[in-house]
VOGU-3710 file (C-alpha; in Angstrom, 3 decimals, decimal comma):
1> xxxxxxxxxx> 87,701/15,824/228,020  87,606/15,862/231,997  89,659/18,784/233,450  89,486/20,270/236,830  86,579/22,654/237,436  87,336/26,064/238,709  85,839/28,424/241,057  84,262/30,059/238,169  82,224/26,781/237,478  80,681/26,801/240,751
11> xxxxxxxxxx> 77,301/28,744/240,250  77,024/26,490/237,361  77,787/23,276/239,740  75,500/24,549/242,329  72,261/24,843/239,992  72,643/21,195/239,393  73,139/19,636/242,365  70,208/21,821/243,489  67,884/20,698/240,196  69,123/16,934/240,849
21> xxxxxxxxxx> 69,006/16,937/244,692  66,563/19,160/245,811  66,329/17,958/249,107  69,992/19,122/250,236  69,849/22,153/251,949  72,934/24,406/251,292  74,301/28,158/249,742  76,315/29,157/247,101  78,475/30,499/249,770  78,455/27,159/251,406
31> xxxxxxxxxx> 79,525/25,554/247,854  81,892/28,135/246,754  83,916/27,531/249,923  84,096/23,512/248,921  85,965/24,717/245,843  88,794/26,480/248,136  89,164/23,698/250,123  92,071/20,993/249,480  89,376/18,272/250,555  86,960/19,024/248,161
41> xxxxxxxxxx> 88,151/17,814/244,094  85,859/19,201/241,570  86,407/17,838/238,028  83,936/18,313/234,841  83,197/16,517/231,419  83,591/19,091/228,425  83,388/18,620/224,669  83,334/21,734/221,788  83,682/23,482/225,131  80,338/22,385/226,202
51> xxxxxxxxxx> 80,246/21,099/229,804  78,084/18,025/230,265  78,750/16,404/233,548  80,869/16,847/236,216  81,533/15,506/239,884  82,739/16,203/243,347  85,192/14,091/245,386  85,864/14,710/249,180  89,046/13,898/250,807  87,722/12,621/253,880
61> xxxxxxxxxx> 90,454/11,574/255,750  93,658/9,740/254,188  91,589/6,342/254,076  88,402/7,437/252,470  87,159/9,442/250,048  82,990/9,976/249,295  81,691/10,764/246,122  79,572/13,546/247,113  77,846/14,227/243,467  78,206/12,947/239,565
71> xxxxxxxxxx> 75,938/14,860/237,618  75,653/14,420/233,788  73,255/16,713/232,349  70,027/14,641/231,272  70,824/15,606/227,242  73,761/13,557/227,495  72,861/10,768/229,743  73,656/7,181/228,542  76,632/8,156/226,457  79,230/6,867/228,532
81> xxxxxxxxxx> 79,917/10,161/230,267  79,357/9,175/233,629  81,802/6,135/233,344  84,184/8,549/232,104  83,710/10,592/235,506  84,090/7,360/237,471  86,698/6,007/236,047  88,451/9,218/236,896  87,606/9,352/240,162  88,933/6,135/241,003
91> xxxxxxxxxx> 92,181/7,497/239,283  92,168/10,703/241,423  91,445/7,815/244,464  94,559/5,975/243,438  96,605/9,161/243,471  95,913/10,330/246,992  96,446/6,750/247,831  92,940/6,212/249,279  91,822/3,191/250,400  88,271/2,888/250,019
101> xxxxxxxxxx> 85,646/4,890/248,074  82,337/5,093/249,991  78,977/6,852/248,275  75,379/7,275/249,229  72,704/6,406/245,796  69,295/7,130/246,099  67,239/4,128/246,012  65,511/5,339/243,080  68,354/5,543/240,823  68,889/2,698/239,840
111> xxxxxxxxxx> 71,126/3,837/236,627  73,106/5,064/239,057  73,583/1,823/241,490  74,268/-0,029/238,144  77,276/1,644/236,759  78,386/1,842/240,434  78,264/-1,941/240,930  79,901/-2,185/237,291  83,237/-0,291/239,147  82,959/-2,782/241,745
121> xxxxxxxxxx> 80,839/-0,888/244,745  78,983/-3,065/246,981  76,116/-1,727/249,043  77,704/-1,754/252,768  73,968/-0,620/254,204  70,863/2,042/253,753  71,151/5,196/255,074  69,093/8,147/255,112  70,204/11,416/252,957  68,376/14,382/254,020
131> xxxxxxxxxx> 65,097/12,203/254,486  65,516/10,243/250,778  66,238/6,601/251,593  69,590/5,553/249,797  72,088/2,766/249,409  75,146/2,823/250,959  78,024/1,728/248,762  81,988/1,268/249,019  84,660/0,376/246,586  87,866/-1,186/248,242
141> xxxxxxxx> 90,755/-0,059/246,228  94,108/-2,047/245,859  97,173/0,277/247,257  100,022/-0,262/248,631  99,246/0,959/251,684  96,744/-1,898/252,477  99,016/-4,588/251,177  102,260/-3,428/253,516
//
């Protein structure tokens, strides 16, 4: 079940990122203040009240949202959670009426590039992400806003 992560999930959160990102440079303090922020979604994957994945969505502006982080624990990779997560997050996208989806994949995850490209993402460019060399991607999403 995906519910919205709370502010006492956020230590939790934080160990991740920083076990599958080591490269970012940021504090618990930093990360806890994402959580009180209306820009920042947090949702996570939980069975038999287990968590198992969860991700981060930032409201950048009322056109874009990134997809900071989807992390499924490596225990329970390749069961389908993290199309579960995405296909939430492109819900979530819908409801704030968000145009586009844009992401950043490291060029070595290639998992990762795959399921993207199965939503629809297209790599829009390379960019580098705190020195790792990554694919820029972007999903165009159909709202109203775009067609009027």
């Amino acid at each position: 079940m995906i519910t919205k992560a709370s502010i006492s999930d956020a230590e939790k959160f934080f160990e991740l990122i920083k076990t599958e990102f080591p490269y970012l440079k940021f504090t618990l303090a930093d990360f806890r203040k994402k959580f009180n922020s209306e820009n920042f979604l947090f949702f996570k994957f939980e069975e038999r009240n287990q968590m198992k994945g969860f991700f981060e969505l930032e409201l950048i502006n009322s056109f874009t949202a990134r997809i900071n982080s989807i992390i499924v624990l490596p225990e329970f990779r390749r069961k389908g959670i993290g199309t579960k997560l995405t296909e939430k997050i492109i819900e979530l996208a819908g409801e704030k009426e968000v145009n586009e989806l844009i992401l950043a994949v490291d060029k070595k995850n290639e998992a990762a590039k795959t399921l993207y490209e199965k939503f629809g993402f297209i790599e829009s460019g390379t960019e580098k992400v705190a020195g790792i060399e990554a694919y820029r991607m972007i999903l165009v999403l159909k709202t109203e806003s775009m067609i009027q």
